[in-house]
C-alpha positions in Angstrom: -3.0 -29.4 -53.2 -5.3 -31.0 -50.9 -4.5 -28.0 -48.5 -4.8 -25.4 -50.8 -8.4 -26.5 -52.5 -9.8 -26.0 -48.5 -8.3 -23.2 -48.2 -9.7 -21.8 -50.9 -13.0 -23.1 -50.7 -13.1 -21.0 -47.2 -11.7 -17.9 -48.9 -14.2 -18.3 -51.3 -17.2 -18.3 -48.8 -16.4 -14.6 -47.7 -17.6 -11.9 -48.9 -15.1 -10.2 -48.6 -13.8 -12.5 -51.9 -16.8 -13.4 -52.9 -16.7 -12.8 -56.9 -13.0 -13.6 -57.6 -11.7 -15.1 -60.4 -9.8 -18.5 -59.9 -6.7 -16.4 -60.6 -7.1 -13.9 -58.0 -8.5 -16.6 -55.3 -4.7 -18.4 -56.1 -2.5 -15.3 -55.7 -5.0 -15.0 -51.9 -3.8 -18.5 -51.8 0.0 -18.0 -51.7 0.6 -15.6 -49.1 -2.4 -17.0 -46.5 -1.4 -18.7 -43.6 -3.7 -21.5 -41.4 -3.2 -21.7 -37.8 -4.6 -24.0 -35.4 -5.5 -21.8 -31.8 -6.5 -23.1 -28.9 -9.7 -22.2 -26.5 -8.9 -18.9 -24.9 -5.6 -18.0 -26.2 -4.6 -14.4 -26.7 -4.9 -13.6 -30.7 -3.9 -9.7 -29.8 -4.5 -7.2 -27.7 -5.7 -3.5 -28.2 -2.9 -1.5 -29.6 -1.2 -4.0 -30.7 0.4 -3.4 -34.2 -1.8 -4.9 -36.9 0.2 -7.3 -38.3 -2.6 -8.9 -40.7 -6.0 -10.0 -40.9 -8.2 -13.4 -40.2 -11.1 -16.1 -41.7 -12.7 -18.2 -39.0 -12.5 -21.3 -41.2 -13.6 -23.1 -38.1 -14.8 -22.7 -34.6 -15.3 -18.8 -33.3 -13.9 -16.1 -31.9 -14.8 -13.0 -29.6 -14.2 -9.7 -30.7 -13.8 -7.3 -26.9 -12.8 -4.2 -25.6 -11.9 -3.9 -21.4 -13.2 -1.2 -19.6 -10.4 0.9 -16.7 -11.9 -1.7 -14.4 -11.2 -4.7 -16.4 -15.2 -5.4 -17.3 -15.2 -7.1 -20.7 -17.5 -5.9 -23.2 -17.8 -8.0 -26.8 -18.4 -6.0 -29.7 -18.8 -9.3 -32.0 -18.3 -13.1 -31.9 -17.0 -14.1 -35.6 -18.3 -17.7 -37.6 -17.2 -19.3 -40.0 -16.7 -17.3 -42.9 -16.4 -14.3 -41.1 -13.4 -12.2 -41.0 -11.9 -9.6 -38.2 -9.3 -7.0 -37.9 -9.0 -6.3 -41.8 -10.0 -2.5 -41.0 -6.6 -2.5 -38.4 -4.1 -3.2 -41.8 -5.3 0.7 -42.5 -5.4 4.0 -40.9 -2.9 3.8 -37.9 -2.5 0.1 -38.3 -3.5 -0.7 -34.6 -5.7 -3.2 -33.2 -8.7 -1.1 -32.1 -9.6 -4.7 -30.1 -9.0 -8.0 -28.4 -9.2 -11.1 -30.0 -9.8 -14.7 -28.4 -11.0 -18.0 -29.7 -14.0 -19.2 -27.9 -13.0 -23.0 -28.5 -10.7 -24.3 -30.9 -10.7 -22.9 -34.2 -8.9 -22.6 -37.5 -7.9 -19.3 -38.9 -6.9 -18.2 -42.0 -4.3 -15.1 -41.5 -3.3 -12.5 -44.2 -0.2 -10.8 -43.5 -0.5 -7.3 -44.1 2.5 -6.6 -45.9 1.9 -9.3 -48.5 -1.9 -8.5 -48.9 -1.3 -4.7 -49.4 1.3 -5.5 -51.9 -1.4 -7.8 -53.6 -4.5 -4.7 -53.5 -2.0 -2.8 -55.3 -0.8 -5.2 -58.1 -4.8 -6.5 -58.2 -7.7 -4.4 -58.6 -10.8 -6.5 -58.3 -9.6 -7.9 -54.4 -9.0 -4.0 -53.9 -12.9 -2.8 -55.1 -14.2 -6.5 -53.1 -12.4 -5.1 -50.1 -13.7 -1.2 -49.9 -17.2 -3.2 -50.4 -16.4 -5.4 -46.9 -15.4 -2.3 -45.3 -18.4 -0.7 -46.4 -20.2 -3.5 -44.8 -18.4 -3.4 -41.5 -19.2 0.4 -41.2 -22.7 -0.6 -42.0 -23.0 -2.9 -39.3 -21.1 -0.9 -36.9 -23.7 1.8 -37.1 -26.3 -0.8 -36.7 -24.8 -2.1 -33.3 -24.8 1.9 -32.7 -28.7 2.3 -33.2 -28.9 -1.1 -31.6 -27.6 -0.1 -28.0 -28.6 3.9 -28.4 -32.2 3.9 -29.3 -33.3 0.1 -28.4 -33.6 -1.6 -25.2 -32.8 -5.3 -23.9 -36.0 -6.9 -25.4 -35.7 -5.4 -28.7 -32.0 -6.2 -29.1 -32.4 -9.8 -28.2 -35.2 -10.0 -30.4 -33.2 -9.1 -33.0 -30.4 -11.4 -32.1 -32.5 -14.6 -32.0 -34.2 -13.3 -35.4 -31.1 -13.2 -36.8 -29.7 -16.5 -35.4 -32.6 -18.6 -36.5 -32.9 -17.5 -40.2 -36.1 -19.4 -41.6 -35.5 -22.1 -38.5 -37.5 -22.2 -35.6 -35.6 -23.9 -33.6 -31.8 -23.7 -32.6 -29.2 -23.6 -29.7 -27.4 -20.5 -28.3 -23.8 -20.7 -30.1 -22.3 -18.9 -27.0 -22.9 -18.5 -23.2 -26.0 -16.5 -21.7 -23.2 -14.5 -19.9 -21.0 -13.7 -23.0 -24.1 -13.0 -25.3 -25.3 -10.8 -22.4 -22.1 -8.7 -22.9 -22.8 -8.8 -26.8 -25.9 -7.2 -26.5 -24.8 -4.4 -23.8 -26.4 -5.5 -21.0 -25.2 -7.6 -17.9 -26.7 -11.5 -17.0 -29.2 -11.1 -14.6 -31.1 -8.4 -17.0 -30.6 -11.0 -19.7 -32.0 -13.5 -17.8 -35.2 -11.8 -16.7 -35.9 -10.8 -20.6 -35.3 -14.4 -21.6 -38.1 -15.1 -18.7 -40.5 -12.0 -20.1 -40.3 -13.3 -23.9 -41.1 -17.1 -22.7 -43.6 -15.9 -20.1 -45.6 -13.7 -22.7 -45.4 -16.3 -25.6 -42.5 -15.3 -28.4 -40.2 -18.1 -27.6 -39.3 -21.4 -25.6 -36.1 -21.8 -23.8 -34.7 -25.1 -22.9 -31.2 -24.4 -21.6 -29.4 -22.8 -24.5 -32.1 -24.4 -27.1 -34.6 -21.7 -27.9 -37.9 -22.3 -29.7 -39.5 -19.1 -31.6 -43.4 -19.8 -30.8 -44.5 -16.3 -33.3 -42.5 -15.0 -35.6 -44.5 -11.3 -35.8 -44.8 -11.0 -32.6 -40.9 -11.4 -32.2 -40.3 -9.0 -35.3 -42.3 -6.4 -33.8 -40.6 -6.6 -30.7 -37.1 -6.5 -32.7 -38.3 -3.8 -34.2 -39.6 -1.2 -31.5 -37.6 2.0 -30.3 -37.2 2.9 -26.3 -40.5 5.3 -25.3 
């Protein structure tokens, strides 16, 4: 029982299931599975068949694609609540990604089978997961705009804007190196923006601490288009 309350309490947090009753959050309940995965450890690889879904409960977990040369680019690093891979249980049922933990980190896995079974026996998880679709396709086009029409400054502004919330302090939750590849870009360019935005007053950097001196002047910055 103890099990099951936490595991429900991190179902619940998603918005992917945020709304359920208590009935429908149970049925979620019986067919989930948690697994403990360690730092670096292969979840699945590109083209692998999908054979379900994930919740970070805990920890994090790098969403990537490999270029022919074996260059690693990270479409997304997941938090807790966050889920991945739940478009893959459709269309052709592939992994369109890899998947690795970042440190160690508890999932929650729906098996595919059973959860499809479930969206057709329950309608309300079905309508709550077109709506987390809609939001990954919404997002998706937003990391589009981002890297098309935006350049380095504006996409980290926009990063650090949305990492600090109302805060105005707060450390990096991944590498400089890995966060470069988030944002499309490669270190030392990262490196020398990090040194522009500190030199001409938006933010402090202490290591992987970072310190938002104006909050306009970064918003402005966030939001600016290439010339």
């Amino acid at each position: 029982m103890i099990r099951s309350m936490k595991t429900i309490e991190v179902i619940k947090k998603n918005p992917l299931f945020s709304g359920l009753t208590e009935g429908d959050l149970g049925l979620l309940d019986n067919i989930v599975q948690q697994r403990q995965t360690r730092k670096g450890e292969l979840l699945f690889c590109e083209g692998d068949e999908a054979a379900g879904f994930y919740i970070v409960a805990s920890g994090k977990v790098k969403i990537y694609k490999l270029s022919p040369e074996g260059k690693e680019r990270i479409l997304h690093i997941v938090h807790p609540p966050g889920t991945f891979a739940e478009a893959a249980i459709f269309g052709d049922g592939l992994y369109p990604a890899y998947a690795e933990p970042l440190e160690p980190t508890t999932l929650l896995f729906f098996p595919k089978d059973q959860f499809l079974q479930l969206l057709h026996s329950q309608s309300r998880i079905a309508i709550n997961m077109i709506g987390g679709l809609s939001r990954f396709l919404r997002q998706f086009a937003s990391q589009i705009e981002e890297l098309t029409f935006k350049d380095v400054p504006a996409r980290l502004a926009r990063y650090l804007l949305d990492l600090a919330g109302e805060a105005s302090e707060f450390s990096l939750p991944i590498s400089k190196s890995q966060l470069a590849s988030n944002l499309g870009t490669v270190s030392e360019t990262l490196s020398r923006t990090f040194r522009k935005l500190s030199d001409e007053g938006y933010i402090q950097v202490d290591g992987k601490q970072i310190t938002i001196r104006d909050f306009d002047l970064l918003t402005d910055l966030a939001e600016s288009y290439k010339e």
